[in-house]
VEXVO-958240 format. One record per atom (N, C-alpha, C): residue in one letter; x, y, z; residue number from 1; atom name. Coordinates in Angstrom, 2 decimals, m for minus. Layout:
<volos>
 rest      c1      c2      c3  nr atom
    a       X       Y       Z NUM   CA
...
</volos>
This chain:
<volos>
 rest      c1      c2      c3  nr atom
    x   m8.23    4.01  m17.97   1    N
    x   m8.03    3.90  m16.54   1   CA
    x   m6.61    4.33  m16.19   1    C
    x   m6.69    5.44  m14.76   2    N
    x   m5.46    5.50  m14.37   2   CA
    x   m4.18    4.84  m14.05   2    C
    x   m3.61    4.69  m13.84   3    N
    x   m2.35    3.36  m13.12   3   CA
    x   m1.94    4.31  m11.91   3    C
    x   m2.71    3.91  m10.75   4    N
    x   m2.18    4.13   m9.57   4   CA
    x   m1.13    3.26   m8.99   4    C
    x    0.09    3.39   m8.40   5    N
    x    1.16    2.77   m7.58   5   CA
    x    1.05    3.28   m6.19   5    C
    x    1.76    2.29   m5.40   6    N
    x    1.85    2.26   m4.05   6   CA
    x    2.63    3.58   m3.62   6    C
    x    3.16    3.86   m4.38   7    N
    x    4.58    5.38   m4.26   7   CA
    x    3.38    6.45   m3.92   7    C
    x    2.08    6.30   m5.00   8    N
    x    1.06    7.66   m5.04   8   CA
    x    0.01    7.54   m3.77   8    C
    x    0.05    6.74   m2.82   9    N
    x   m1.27    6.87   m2.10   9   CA
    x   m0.47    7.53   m0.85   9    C
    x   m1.94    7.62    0.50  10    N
    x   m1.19    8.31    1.58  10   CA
    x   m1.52    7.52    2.28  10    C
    x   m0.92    7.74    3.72  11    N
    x   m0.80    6.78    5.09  11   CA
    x   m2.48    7.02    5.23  11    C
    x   m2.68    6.06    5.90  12    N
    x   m4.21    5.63    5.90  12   CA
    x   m5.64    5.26    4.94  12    C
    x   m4.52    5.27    3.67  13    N
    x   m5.62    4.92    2.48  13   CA
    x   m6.07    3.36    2.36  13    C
    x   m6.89    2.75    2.35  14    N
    x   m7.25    1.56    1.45  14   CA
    x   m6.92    1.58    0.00  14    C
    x   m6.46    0.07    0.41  15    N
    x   m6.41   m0.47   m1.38  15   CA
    x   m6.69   m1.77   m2.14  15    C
    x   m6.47   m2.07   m3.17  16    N
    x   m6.29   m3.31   m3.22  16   CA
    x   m5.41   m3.99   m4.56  16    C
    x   m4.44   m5.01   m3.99  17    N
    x   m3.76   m4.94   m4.94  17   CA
    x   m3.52   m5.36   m6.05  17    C
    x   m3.73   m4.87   m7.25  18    N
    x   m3.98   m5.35   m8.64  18   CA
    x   m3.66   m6.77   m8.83  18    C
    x   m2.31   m7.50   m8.75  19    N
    x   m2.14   m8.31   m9.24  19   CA
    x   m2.78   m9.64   m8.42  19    C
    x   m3.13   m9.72   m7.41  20    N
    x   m3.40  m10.65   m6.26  20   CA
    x   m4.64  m10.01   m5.85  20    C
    x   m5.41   m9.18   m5.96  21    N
    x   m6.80   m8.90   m5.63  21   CA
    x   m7.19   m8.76   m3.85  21    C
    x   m5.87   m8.85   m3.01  22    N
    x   m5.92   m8.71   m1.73  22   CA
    x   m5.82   m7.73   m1.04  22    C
    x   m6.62   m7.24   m0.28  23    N
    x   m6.84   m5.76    0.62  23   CA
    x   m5.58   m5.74    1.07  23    C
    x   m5.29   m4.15    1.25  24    N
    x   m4.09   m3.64    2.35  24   CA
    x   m4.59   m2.53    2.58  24    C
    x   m3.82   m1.90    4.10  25    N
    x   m4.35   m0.39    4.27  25   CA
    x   m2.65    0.42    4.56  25    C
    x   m2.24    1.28    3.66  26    N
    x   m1.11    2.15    3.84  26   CA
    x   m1.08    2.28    4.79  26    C
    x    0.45    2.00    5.82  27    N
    x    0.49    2.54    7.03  27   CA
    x    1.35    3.76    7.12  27    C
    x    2.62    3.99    6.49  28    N
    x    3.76    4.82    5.83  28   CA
    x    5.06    4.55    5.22  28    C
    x    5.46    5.43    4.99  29    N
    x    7.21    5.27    4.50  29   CA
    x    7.49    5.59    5.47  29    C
    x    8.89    4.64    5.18  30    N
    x   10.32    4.49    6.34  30   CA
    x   11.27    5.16    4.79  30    C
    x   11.86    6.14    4.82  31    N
    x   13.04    6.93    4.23  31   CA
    x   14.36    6.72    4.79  31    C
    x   14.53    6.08    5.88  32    N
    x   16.10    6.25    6.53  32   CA
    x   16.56    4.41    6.09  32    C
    x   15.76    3.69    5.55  33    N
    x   16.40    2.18    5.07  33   CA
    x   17.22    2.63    3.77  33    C
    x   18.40    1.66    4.18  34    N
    x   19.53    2.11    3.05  34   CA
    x   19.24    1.50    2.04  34    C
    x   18.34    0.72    1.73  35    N
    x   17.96    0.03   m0.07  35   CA
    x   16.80    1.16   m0.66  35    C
    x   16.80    2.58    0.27  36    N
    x   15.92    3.18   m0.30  36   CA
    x   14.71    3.69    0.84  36    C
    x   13.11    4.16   m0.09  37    N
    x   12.49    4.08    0.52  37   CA
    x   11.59    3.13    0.91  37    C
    x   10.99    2.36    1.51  38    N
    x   10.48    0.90    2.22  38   CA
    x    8.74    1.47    2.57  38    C
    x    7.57    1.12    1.57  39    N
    x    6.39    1.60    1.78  39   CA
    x    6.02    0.18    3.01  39    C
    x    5.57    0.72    3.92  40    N
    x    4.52   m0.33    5.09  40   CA
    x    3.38    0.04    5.05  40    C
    x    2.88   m1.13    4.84  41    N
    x    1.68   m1.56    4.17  41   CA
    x    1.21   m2.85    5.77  41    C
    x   m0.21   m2.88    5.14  42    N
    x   m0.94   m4.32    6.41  42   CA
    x   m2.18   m4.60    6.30  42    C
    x   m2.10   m6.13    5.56  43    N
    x   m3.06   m6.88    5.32  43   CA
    x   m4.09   m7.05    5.67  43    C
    x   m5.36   m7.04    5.16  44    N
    x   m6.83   m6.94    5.58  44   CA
    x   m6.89   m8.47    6.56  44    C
    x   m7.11   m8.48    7.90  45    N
    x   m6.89   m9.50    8.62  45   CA
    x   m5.71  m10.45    9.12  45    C
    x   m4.28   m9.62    9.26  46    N
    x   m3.38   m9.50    9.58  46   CA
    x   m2.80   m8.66   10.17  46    C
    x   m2.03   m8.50   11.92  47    N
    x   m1.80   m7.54   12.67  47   CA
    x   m0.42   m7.35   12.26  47    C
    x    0.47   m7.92   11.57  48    N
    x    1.82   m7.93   11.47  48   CA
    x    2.04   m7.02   10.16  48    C
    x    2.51   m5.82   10.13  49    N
    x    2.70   m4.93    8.92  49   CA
    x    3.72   m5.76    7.89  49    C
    x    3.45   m5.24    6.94  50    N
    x    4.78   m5.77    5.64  50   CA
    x    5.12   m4.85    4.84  50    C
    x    5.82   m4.65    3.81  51    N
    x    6.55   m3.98    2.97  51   CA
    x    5.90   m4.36    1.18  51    C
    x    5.90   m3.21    0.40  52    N
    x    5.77   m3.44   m0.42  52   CA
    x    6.74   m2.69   m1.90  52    C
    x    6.58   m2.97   m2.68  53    N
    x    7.56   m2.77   m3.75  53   CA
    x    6.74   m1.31   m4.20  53    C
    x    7.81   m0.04   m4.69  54    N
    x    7.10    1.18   m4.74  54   CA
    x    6.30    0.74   m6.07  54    C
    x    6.64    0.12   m7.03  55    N
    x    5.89    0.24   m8.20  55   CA
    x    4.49   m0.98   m8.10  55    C
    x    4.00   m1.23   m7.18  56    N
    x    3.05   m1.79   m7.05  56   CA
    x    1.81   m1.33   m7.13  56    C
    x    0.84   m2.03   m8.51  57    N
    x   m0.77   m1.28   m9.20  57   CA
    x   m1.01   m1.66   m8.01  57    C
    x   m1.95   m0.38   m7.47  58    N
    x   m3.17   m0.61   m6.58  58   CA
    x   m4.21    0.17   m7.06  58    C
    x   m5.97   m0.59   m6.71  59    N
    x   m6.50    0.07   m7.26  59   CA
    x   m7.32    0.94   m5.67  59    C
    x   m7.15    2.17   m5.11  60    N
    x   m7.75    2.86   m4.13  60   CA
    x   m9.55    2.54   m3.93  60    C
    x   m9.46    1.89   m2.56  61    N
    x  m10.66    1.40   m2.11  61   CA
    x  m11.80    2.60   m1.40  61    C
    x  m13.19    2.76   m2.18  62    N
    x  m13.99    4.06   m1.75  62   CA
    x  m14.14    4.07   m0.14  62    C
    x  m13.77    4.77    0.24  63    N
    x  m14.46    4.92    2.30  63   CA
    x  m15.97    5.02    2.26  63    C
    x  m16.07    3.91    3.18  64    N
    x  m17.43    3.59    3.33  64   CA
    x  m18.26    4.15    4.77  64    C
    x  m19.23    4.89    4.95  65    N
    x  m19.11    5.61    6.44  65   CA
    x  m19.98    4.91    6.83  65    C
</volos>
């Protein structure tokens, strides 16, 4: 199995995250924060976006039509 990280997906992907088993959907990178780049991310049933660490396993969730 691959090892996908949060660094490799794109804005609007589903995921879910390896270690905690909890949905998120990529929203984008912010590049201009001075600790770097800052991935925003937002919780399956949560309107408030959050941040996640670039080296974070996710495993990419299939689109369902």
């Amino acid at each position: 199995m691959i090892t996908l990280r949060i660094r490799n997906m794109q804005p609007g992907q589903s995921f879910i995250l390896k270690r905690t088993g909890e949905r998120y959907e990529f929203i984008n990178r912010k590049h201009e924060t001075p600790g770097g780049t800052q991935y925003v991310v937002r919780r399956s049933g949560f309107a408030k976006p959050s941040t996640l660490h670039h080296s974070c396993v996710v495993v990419p969730m299939e689109k369902t039509s």
